[in-house]
Steps between C-alpha positions, in 0.01 A plus 500: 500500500778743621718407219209546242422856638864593476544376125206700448657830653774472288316449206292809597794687582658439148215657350493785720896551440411455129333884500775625656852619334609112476826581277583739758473278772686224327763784450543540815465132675814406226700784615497399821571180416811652303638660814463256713815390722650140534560513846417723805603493873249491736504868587446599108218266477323555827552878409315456133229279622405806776488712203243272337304538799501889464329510180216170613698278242290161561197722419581760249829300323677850503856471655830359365493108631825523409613289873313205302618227308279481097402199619391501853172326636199674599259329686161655710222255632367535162745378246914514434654584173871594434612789315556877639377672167169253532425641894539843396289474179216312731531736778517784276190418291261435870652793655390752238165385630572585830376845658597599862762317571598462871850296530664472864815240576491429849815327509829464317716178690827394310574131559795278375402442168141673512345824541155529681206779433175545638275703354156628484287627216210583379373662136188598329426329162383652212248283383104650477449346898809663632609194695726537762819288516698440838708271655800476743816248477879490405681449284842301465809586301719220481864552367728288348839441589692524297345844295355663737206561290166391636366113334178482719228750550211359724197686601289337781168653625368561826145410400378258298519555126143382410326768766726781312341392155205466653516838605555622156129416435388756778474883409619783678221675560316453820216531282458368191351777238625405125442212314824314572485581820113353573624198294806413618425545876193199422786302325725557856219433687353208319154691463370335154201698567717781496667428209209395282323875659842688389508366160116492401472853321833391235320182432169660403656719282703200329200260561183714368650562176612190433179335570287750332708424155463148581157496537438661193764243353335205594136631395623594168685142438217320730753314695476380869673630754873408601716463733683827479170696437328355769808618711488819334106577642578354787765732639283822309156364702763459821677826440165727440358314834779597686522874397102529582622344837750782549248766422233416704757423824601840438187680467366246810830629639451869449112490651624349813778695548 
């Protein structure tokens, strides 16, 4: 499940970062791959990887990443991948969706061969619901020996990954007032009521048409009626009943009030 929604981010990342200056980007990713050193000590590359952290690398793929090796490992709860021009395209691509960024490391620990971060964070998508996205964990830098250069970049998460992409189906308004909102608080909430009651006035306007042109198809040929038609009236009989439903809770609404 967690893998599938992560192939899908990517995917809908790449077509995101496909609107954006991509030659450009690629520009840039290979120049840094150009400069980057064979070897640090650990002071150089504990020094470049705070600089990363200045500029919210892991969520905005802005900063050098020259204290990694081209191949090093990522890995998060959701998936692991190697390549340092492949993390920053990914994170690149999601973070232009990101509004309101709030990025604070609570800890920096240097161990033997590792180096320890906690962080918390938290971001406002921009996606018609406005979904907020937060979590808190660390993150893992783990150097090699003999380069210097970091070979392992693990992300672990304080919460469980699920509830966060779960959350992503919840809007940010306490109350719900556009249509992606109204619908996509029923889909959090698992309110197929909801759902059917955010998304009746779109089908009638899809469904009424249709079935009218149908109707007037299947007179004119004197056919019975199919599958698909059948569907067709049944949503545009649903969908009219359900925006008469609306009107007269409203007005029943408005008298009691």
């Amino acid at each position: 499940m967690l893998k599938a929604v992560w192939v899908g981010a990517e995917a809908f990342g790449n077509v995101v970062g496909a609107s954006k200056a991509a030659g450009q980007q690629g520009q840039q990713q290979r120049a840094v791959a150009g400069t980057r050193p064979g070897t640090l000590s650990r002071e150089e590359a504990v020094a470049a990887i705070r600089k990363d952290y200045d500029v919210n690398y892991f969520i905005s793929g802005a900063g050098d990443m020259s204290a990694y090796a081209p191949d090093c490992l990522f890995a998060d709860p959701f998936a692991g991948f190697n390549g340092v021009g492949r993390f920053q395209r990914n994170v690149s691509n999601l973070g232009g969706l990101m509004q309101n960024v709030n990025l604070t490391i609570t800890s920096f620990d240097e161990a033997e061969q590792e180096l320890r971060t906690k962080w918390k964070f938290s971001a406002t998508l921009d996606l018609p619901w406005k979904p907020v996205l937060a979590a808190a964990g660390g993150t893992t830098h783990v150097f090699d020996q003999d380069t210097g250069l970091v070979v392992k970049h693990i992300e672990s998460w304080d919460v469980e990954p699920a509830k966060v992409v779960r959350a992503l189906l919840k809007p940010s308004a306490k109350v719900p007032g556009t249509f992606w909102e109204v619908l996509m608080s029923a889909v959090h909430d698992g309110d197929v009521v909801g759902m059917w009651f955010a998304v009746s006035s779109r089908v009638v306007k899809v469904a009424l048409p249709a079935s009218a042109a149908l109707l007037v198809l299947h007179l004119a040929r004197g056919e019975g009626l199919g599958t698909a038609e059948a569907a067709a009236y049944l949503a545009a009989v649903g969908g009219l009943g359900t925006e008469c439903w609306k009107v007269v809770r409203a007005f029943v609404g408005g008298e009691s009030g």
